[in-house]
C-alpha positions as CSV (number, residue, x, y, z in Angstrom):
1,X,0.6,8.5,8.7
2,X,-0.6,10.0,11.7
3,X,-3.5,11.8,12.4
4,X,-3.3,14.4,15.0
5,X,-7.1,16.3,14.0
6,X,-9.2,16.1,11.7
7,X,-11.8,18.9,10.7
8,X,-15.5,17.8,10.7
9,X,-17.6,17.9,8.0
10,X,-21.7,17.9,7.8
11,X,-23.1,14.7,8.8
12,X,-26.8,15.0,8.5
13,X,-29.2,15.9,6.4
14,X,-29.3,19.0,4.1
15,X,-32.4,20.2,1.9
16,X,-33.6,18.9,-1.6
17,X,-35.5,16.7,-3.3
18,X,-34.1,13.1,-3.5
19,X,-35.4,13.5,-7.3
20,X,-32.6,16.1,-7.9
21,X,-30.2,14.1,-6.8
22,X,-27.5,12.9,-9.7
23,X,-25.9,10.4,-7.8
24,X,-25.4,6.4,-8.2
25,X,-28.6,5.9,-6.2
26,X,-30.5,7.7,-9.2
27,X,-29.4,5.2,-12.0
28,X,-31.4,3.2,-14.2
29,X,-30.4,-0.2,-14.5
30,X,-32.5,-1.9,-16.9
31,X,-29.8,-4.4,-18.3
32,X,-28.1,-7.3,-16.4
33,X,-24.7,-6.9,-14.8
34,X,-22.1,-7.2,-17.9
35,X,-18.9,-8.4,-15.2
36,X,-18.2,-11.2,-13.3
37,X,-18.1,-11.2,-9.5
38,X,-14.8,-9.6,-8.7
39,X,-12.2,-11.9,-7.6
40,X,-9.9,-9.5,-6.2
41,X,-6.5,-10.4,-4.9
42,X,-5.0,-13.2,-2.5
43,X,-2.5,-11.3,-1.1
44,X,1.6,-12.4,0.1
45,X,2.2,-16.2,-0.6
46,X,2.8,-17.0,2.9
47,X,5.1,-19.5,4.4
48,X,3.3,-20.3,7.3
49,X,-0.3,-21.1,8.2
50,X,-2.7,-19.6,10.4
51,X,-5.1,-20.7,12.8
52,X,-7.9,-19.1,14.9
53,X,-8.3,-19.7,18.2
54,X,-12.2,-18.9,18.1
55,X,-12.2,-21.9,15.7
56,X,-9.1,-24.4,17.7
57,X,-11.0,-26.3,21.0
58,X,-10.9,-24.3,23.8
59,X,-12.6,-24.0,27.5
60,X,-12.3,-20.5,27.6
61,X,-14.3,-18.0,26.6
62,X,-14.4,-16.5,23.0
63,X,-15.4,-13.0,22.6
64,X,-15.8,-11.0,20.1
65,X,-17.0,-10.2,16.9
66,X,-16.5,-6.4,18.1
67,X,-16.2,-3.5,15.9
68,X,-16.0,-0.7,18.6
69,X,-12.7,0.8,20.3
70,X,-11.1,0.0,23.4
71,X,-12.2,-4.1,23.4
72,X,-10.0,-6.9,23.1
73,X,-12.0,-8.2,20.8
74,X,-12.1,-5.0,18.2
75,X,-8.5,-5.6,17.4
76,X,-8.5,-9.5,17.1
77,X,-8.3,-11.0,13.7
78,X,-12.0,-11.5,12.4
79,X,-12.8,-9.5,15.2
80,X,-12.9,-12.5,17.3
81,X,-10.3,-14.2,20.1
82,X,-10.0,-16.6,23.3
83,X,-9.6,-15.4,27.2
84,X,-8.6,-18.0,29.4
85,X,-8.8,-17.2,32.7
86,X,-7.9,-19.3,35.7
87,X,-5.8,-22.7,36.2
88,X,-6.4,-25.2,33.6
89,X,-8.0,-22.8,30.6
90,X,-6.1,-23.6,27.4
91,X,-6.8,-23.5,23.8
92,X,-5.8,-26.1,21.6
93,X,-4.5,-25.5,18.1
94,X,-4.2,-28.6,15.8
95,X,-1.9,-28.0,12.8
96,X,-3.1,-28.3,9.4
97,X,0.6,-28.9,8.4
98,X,3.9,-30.1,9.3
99,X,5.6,-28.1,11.1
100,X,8.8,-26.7,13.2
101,X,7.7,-23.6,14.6
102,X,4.8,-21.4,16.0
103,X,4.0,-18.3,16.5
104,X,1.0,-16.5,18.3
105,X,-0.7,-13.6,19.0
106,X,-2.1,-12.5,22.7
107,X,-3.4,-10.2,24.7
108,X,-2.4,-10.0,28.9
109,X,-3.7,-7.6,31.0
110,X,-1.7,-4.0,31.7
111,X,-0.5,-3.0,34.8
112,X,-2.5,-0.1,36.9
113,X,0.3,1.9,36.7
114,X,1.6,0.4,33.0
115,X,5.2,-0.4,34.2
116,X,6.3,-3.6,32.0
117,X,5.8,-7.0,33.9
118,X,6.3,-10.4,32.4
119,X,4.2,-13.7,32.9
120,X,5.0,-17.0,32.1
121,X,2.4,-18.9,29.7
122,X,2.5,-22.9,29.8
123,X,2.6,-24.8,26.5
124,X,2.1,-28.8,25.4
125,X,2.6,-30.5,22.4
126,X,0.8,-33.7,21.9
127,X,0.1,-33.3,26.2
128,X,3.8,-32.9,26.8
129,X,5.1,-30.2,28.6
130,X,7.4,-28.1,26.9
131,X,9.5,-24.9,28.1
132,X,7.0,-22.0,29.1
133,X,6.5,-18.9,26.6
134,X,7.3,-15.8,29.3
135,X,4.7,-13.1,27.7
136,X,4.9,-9.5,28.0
137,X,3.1,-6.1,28.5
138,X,5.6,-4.2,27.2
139,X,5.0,-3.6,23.7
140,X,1.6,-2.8,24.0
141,X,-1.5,-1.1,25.6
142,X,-1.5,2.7,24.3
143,X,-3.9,5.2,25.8
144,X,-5.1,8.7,24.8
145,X,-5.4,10.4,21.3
146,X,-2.5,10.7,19.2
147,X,0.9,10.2,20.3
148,X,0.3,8.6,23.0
149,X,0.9,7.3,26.2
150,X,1.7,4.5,28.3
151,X,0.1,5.6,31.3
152,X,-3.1,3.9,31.8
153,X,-6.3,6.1,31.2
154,X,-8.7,6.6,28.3
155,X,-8.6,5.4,25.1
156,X,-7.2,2.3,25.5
157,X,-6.0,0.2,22.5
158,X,-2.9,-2.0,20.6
159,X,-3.4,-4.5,23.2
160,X,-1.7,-7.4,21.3
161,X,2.1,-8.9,21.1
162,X,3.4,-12.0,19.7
163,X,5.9,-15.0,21.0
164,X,7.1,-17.2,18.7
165,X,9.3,-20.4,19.3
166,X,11.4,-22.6,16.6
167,X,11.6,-26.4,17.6
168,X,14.4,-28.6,16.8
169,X,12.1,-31.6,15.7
170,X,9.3,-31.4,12.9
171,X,6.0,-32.3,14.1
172,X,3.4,-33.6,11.6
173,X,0.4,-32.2,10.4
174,X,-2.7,-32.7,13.1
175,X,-0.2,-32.3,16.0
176,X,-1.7,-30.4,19.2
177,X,-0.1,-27.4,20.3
178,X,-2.0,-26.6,23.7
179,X,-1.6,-23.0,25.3
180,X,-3.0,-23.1,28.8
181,X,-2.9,-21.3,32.2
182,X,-1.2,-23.7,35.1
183,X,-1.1,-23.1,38.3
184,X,2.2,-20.8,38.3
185,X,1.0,-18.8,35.0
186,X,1.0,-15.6,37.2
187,X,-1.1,-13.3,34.6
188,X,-5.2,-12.5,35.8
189,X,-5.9,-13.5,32.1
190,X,-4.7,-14.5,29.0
191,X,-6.5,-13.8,25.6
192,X,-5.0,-15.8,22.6
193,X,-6.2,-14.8,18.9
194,X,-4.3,-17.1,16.5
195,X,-1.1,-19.1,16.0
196,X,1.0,-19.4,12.5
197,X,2.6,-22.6,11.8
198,X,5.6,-23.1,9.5
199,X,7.8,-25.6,8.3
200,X,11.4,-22.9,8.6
201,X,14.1,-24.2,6.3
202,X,17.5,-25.0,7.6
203,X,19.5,-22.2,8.2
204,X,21.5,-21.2,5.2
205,X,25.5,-21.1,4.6
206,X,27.1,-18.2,4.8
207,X,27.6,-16.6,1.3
208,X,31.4,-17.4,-0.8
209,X,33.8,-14.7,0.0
210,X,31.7,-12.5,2.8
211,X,32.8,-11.4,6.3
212,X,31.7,-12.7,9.1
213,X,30.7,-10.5,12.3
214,X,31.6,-12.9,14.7
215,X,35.0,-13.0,12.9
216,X,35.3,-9.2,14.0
217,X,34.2,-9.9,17.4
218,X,30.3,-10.0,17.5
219,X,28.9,-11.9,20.7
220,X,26.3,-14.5,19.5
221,X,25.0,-14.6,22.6
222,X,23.7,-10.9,22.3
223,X,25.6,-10.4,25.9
224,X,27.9,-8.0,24.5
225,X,27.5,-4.9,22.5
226,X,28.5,-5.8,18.6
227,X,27.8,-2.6,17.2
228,X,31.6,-2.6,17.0
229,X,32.1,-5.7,15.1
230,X,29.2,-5.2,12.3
231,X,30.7,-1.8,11.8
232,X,34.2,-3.5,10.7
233,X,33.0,-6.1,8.9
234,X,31.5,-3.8,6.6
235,X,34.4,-2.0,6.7
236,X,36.4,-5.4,5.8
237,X,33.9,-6.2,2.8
238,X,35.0,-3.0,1.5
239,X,33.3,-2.2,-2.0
240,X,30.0,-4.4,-3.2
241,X,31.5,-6.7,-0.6
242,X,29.1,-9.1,1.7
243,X,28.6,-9.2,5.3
244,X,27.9,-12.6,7.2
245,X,25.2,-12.5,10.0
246,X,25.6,-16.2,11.4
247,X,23.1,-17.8,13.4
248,X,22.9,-15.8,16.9
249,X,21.7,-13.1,18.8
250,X,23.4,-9.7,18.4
251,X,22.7,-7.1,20.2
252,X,22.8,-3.8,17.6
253,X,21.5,-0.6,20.2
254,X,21.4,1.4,17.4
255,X,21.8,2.4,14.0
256,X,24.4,0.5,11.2
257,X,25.4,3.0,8.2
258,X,25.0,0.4,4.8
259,X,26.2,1.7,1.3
260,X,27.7,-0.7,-1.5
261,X,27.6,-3.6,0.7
262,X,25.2,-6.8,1.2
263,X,24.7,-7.6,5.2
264,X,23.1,-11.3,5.0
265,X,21.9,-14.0,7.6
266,X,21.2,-17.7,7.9
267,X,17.1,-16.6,8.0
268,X,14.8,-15.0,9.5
269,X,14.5,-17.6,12.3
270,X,18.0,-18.1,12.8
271,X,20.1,-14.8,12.9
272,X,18.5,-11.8,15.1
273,X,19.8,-8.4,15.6
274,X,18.6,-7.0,18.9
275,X,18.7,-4.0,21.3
276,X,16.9,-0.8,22.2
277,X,16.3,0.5,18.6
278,X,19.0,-1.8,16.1
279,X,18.3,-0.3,12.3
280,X,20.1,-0.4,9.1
281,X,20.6,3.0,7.3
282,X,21.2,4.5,3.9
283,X,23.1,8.0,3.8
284,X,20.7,10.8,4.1
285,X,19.1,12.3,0.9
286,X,19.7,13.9,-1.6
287,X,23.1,11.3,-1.8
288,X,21.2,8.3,-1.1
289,X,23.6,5.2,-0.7
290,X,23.2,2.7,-3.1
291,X,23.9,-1.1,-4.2
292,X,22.6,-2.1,-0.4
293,X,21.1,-5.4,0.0
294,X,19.9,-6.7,3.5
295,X,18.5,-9.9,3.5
296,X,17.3,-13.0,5.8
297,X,17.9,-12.1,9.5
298,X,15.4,-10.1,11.9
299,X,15.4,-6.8,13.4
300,X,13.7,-7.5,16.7
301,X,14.0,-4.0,18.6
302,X,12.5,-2.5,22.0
303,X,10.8,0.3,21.5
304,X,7.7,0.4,24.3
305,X,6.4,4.5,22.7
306,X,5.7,6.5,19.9
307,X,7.8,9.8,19.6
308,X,8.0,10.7,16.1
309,X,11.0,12.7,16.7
310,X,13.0,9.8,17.4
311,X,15.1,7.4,14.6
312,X,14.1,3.9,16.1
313,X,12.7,2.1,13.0
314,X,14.3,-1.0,11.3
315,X,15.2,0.1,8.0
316,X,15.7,4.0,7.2
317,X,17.6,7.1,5.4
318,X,17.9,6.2,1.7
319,X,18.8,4.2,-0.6
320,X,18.9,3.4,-4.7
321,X,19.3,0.4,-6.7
322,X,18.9,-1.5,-3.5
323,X,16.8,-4.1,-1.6
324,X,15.8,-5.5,1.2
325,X,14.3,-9.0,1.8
326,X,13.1,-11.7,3.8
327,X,13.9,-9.8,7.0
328,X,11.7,-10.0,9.9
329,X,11.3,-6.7,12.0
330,X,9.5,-6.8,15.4
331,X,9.5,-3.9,18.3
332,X,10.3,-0.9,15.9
333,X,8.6,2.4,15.8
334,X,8.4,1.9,12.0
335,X,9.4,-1.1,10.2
336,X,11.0,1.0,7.2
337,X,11.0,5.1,6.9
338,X,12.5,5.8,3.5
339,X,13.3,9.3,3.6
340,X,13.9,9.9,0.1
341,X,14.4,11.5,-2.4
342,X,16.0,8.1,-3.8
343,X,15.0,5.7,-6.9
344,X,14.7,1.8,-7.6
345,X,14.2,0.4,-3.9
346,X,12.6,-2.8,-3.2
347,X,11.0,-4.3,-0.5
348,X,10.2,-8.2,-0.5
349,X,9.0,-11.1,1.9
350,X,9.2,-9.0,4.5
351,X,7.5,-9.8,7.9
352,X,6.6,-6.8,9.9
353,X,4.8,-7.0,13.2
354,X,4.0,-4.8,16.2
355,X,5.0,-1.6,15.6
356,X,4.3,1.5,17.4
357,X,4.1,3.7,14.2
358,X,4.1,2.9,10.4
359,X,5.3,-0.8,8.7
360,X,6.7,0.9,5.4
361,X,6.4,4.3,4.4
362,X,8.0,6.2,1.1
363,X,8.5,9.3,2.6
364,X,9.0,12.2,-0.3
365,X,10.6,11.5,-4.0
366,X,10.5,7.6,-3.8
367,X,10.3,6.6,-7.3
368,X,10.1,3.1,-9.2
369,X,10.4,1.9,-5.9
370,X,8.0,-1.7,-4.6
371,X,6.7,-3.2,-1.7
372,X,5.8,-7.1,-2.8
373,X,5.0,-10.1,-1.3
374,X,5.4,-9.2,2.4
375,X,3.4,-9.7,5.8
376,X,2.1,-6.5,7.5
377,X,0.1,-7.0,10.8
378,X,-0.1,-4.7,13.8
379,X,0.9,-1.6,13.2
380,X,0.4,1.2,15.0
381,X,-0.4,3.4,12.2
382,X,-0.3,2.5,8.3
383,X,0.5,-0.8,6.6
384,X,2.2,0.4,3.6
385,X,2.5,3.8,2.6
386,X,3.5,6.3,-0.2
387,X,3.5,9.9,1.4
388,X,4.6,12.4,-1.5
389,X,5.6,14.8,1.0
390,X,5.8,18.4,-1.1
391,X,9.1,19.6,0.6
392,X,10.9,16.4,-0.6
393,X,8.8,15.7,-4.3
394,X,6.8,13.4,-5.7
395,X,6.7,9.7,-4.8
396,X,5.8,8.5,-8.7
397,X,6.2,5.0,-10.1
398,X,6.1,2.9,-7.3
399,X,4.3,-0.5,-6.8
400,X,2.4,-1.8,-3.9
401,X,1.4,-5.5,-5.1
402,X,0.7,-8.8,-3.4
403,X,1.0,-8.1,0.0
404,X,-1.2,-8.9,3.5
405,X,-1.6,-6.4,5.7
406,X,-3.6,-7.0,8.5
407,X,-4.5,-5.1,12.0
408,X,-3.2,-1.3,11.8
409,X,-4.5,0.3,14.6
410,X,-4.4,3.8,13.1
411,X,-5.0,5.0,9.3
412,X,-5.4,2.5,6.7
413,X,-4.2,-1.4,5.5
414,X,-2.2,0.8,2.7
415,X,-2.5,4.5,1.6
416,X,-0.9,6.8,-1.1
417,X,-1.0,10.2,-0.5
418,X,-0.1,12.2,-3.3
419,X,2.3,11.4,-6.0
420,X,1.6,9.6,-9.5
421,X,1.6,6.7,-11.4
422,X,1.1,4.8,-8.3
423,X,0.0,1.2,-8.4
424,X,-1.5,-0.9,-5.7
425,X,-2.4,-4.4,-7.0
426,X,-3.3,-7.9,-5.9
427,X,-3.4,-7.3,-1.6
428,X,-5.5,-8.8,0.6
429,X,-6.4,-5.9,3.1
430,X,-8.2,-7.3,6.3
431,X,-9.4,-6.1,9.9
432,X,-7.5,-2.6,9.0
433,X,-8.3,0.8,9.9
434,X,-9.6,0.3,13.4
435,X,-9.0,4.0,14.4
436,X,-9.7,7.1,12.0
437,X,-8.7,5.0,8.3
438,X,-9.8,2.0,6.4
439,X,-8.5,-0.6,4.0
440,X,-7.2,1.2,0.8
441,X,-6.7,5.0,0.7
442,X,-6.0,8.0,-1.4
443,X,-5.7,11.0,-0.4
444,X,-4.6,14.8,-1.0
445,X,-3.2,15.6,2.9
446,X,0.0,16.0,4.9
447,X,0.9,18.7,2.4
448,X,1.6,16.2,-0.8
449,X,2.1,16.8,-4.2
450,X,-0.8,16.4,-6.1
451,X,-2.9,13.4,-6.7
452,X,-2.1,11.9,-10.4
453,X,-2.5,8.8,-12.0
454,X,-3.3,5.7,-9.7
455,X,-4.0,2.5,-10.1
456,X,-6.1,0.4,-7.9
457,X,-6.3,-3.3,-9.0
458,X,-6.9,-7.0,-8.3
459,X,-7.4,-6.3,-4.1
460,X,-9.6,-7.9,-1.5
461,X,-10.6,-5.8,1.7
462,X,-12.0,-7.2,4.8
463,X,-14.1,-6.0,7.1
464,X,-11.8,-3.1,7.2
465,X,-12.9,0.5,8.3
466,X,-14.3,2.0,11.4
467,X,-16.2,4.8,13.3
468,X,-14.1,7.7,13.0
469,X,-13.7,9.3,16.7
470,X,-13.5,12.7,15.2
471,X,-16.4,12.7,12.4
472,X,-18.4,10.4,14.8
473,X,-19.0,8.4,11.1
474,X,-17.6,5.7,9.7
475,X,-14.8,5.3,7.1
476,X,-14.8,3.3,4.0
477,X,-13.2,0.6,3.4
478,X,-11.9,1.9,0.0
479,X,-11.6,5.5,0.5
480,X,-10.6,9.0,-1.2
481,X,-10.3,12.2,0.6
482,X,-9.2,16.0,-0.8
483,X,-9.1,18.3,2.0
484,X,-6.1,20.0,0.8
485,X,-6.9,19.7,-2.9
486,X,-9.1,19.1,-5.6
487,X,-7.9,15.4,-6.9
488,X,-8.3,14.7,-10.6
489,X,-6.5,11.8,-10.6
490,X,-7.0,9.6,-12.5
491,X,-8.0,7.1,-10.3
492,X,-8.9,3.8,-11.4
493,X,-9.8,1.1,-9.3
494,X,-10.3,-2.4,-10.8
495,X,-11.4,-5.8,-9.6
496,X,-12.0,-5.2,-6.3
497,X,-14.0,-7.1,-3.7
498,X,-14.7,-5.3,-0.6
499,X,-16.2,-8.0,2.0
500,X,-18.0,-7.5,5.3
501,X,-17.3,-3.6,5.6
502,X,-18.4,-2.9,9.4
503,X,-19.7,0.9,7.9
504,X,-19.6,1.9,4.0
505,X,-17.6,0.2,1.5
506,X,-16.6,3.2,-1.2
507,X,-16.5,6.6,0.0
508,X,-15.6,10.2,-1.1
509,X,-14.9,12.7,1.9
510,X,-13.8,16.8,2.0
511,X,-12.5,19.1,-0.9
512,X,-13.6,18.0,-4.7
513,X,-12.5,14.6,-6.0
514,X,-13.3,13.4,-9.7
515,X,-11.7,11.5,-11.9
516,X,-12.3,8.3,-9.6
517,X,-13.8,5.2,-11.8
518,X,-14.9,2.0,-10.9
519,X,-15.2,-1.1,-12.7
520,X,-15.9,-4.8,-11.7
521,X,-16.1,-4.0,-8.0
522,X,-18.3,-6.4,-6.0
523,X,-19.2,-5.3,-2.8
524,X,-20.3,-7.9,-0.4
525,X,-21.6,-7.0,2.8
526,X,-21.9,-3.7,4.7
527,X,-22.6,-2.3,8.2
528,X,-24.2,0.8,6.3
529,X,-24.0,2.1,2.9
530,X,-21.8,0.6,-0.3
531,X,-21.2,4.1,-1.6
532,X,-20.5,7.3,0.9
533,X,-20.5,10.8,-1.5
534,X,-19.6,13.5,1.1
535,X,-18.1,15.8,-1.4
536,X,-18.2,17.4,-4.8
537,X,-16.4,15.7,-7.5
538,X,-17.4,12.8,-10.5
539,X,-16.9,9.4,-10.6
540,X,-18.1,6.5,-13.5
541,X,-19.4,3.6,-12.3
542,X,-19.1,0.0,-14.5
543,X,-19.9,-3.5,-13.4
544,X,-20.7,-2.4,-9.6
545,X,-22.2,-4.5,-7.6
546,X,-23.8,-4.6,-4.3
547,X,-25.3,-7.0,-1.9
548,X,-25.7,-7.3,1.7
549,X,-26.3,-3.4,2.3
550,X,-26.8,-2.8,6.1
551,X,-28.7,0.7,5.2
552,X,-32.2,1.4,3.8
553,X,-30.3,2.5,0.4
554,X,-27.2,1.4,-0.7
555,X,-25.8,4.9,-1.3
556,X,-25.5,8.0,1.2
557,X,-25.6,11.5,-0.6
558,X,-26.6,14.9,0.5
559,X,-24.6,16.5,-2.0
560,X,-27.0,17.1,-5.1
561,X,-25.8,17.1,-8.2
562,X,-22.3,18.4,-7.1
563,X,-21.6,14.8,-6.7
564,X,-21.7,13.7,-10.5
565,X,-22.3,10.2,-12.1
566,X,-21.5,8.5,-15.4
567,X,-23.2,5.1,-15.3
568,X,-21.2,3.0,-17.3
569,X,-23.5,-0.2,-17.1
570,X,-23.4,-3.6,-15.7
571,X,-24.3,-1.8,-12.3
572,X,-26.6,-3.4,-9.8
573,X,-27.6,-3.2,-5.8
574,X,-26.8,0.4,-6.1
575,X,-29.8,1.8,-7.5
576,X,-32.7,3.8,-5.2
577,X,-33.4,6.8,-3.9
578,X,-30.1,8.0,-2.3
579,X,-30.1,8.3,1.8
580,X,-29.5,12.1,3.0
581,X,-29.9,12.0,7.0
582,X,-28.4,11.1,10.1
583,X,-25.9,8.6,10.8
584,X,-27.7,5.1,10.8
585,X,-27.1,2.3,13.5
586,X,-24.5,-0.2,11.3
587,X,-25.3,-3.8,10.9
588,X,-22.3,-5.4,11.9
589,X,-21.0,-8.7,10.4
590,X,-22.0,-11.5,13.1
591,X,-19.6,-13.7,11.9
């Protein structure tokens, strides 16, 4: 979700007695904690493995850690990266596995006028030479406040792309893969901040009885416009029939209508539909189409803006008793807008990268509907969200489990806003929220239905959260916010460990929120306070723990006894006269 203004609330101090205060700074904790450290969750099981380049042998320079805006280092993973600059930098990534592929994450410069340029990037394997990656501007570098620009000015940020290359040989674990500048390596700099390296399967056989595109006249060489050819082999495949996507390139400008059908490819690596903004599409609500299954290929688009008045993402309109799987989707404005309403949808092992808005979003009346073990990095607004828009109804039963989401440049790692009987459980959350949001969110905004029942479980978050531009303070990295209603929830959050937060780690922010209760969260690490009460509202703390706290006191709270507290033991770092003042310098992680 975007965030286009936000209204600013008090940041200072107010008057009162920290004795009157009835906050979680005020409680006694006389007894030892009663839980275990949280272990939180581990997030997507990941086919690939990923290496820093901070960490790989280089003779460039690393930079970073950075926890500003408008550095290159800010948006790296672990806040950290490499620039080479000049002929004969490199950085050298040694694979901790075997491995057929690799793909990595960079950073060149923008033009002064931010026209699209390319630049070749040398690569070696074991000190061979192999084909050069040819990197691009084009898909990044954003300037100004929300939506947007590509013209170079202020605010810049979403500096980073990705390459990727599959090999036809399998080199063994300890391998070199060596990125370096040569003399015809025509960029003024190059900043690398981590390779994934997998071991792809073959590419699968195409499923008994289904169509094949090429059969209808697709172009595998992407030269040639299929939109044609897909459209009659779903045709063909007629009812609960399946569509073949062999291994190619296709080039898809624009959207494919799916209902009752199955469109499959060889994998993720091997079939690709391409073109200026290539999506697959359910009918429009309130007759969502149904009994759609799309599954192992990738979506890799070219969309170089944000206008959110445009239909350019992957996956969209609606669909019921359907899922989508193991697709790849690169270059979209969104990787999936679900406009619902629409029931029993499921998203899984999905790999979402460098988008210019959202990577999943339930938009409105999305009901027993998941997002599960899938790979969210780089988005240009929210991971994974759940947005109970009020004109379309409640998003209610959905699950959000076991999923990474890494890198959004605006909002938060995942948010629900509004709805009930929500559940988010087992993600690992990290290096999210770099502009106005943090790691895990809920929220009554963007005119959603009301805030019930939620479930918060079994999730890491790290170092996720920022300085909000707006509020000139920072956000949590688990966060609730009620500016356009009281929440009641219930909200319980469970098992939680929140690591290395760059400002607070828990915080409550505009309107009245109660109903919020915490239980066996370990917080670990904090640029300022582990608990932020802005607002009015209650909340029960059990098993909370705190160490690491970058401010005098662990908890900020000007609020009085508006801000209620039910200790519910096993509490400790969280105790002390609460903090009621201005905004204190955060103590960044260093590492």
């Amino acid at each position: 979700m975007f965030h286009p203004f936000r209204s600013l609330r008090r940041a200072a101090a107010i008057g009162g007695s920290a004795a009157l205060l009835a906050s979680a700074g005020a409680l006694a904790l006389a007894a030892p904690p009663a839980f275990a450290a949280a272990t939180g969750g581990s997030g997507a099981s990941l086919p690939y493995v990923e290496v820093q380049a901070e960490s790989s042998a280089t003779n460039g320079t690393v930079i970073g850690p950075s926890y500003a805006q408008g550095r290159l280092a800010d948006e790296a993973s672990n806040r950290k990266a490499v620039t080479l600059q000049g002929s004969g930098a490199y950085v050298k990534f040694t694979t901790p596995v075997a491995t057929n592929s690799i793909d990595f994450r960079y950073s060149i410069p923008d033009s002064g006028d931010g026209s699209v340029y390319t630049a070749p990037l040398s690569l070696y394997v074991d000190g061979a030479k192999q084909p050069d990656f040819s990197l691009t501007n084009a898909y990044s570098w954003y300037y100004g406040s929300y939506p947007f620009t590509n013209a170079p000015g202020s605010n810049p940020h979403h500096f980073y792309d990705e390459a990727h290359r599959l090999f036809d040989t399998t080199y063994p674990a300890g391998t070199t893969f060596t990125l370096q500048v040569d003399a015809g390596d025509t960029a003024s700099s190059y900043t690398v901040d981590l390779a994934d390296f997998e071991q792809v399967a073959a590419a699968q056989a195409p499923p008994s009885g289904s169509v094949s595109v090429v059969d209808k006249g697709a172009d595998p060489t992407g030269a040639a416009d299929s939109t044609a050819a897909f459209n009659a082999a779903i045709s063909a495949a007629g009812s609960s029939g399946t569509v073949w996507i062999p291994p190619g390139t296709f080039k898809v400008p624009g959207h494919i209508a799916v209902n009752d059908v199955t469109v499959a490819g060889a994998g993720m690596w091997y079939s690709t539909v391409t073109g200026t903004a290539p999506g697959f599409y359910g009918n429009s609500a309130p007759s969502p189409s149904s009994n759609v299954h799309l599954q192992n290929f990738a979506i890799f688009g070219d969309v170089q803006q944000r206008d959110d008045n445009a239909q350019v993402n992957g996956i969209g309109g609606a669909m019921s008793n359907s899922s989508v799987s193991n697709l790849w989707i690169d270059h979209m404005k969104v990787g999936a807008w679900m406009d619902g309403p629409m029931d029993k949808l499921t998203f899984s092992g999905m790999r979402i990268r460098d988008t210019t808005a959202d990577g999943i979003n339930f938009h409105g009346g999305v009901t027993n509907s998941t997002v599960t073990n899938s790979d969210i990095r780089n988005t240009g607004d929210d991971g994974i969200a759940t947005w109970a828009d009020s004109s379309l109804g409640a998003d209610a039963n959905d699950t959000i489990s076991d999923n990474t989401v890494q890198l959004q440049m605006l909002a938060n790692g995942i948010a629900i806003y509004g709805g009930h009987d929500n559940t988010v459980t087992g993600n690992l959350v990290q290096d999210t929220g770099l502009t106005q949001g943090g790691g895990i969110h809920v929220g009554q905004r963007f005119t959603s239905t009301p805030v019930g029942t939620t479930t918060i479980s079994d999730n890491t978050l790290v170092r996720d959260g920022s300085l909000d531009p707006n509020w000139q303070f920072g956000v949590g990295a688990l966060w609730f916010d009620g500016s356009q209603g009281a929440i009641t929830g219930p909200i319980d959050v469970s098992n939680v460990l929140i690591e290395q937060s760059p400002y607070e780690a828990v915080q409550w922010v505009e309107g009245t929120i109660s109903g919020v209760s915490l239980s066996n969260v370990t917080i670990a690490g904090t640029g300022t306070f582990a608990l932020q009460e802005q607002t009015g509202g209650a909340a029960t703390f059990t098993g909370v723990t705190a160490t690491g706290i970058g401010a005098s006191s662990p908890v900020y709270n000007c609020e009085g006894g508006n801000f209620a507290v039910t200790d519910g033991g096993g509490n400790s770092g969280i105790d002390g006269t609460p903090y009621c003042g201005g905004w204190p310098t955060p103590v960044l992680p260093s590492s």
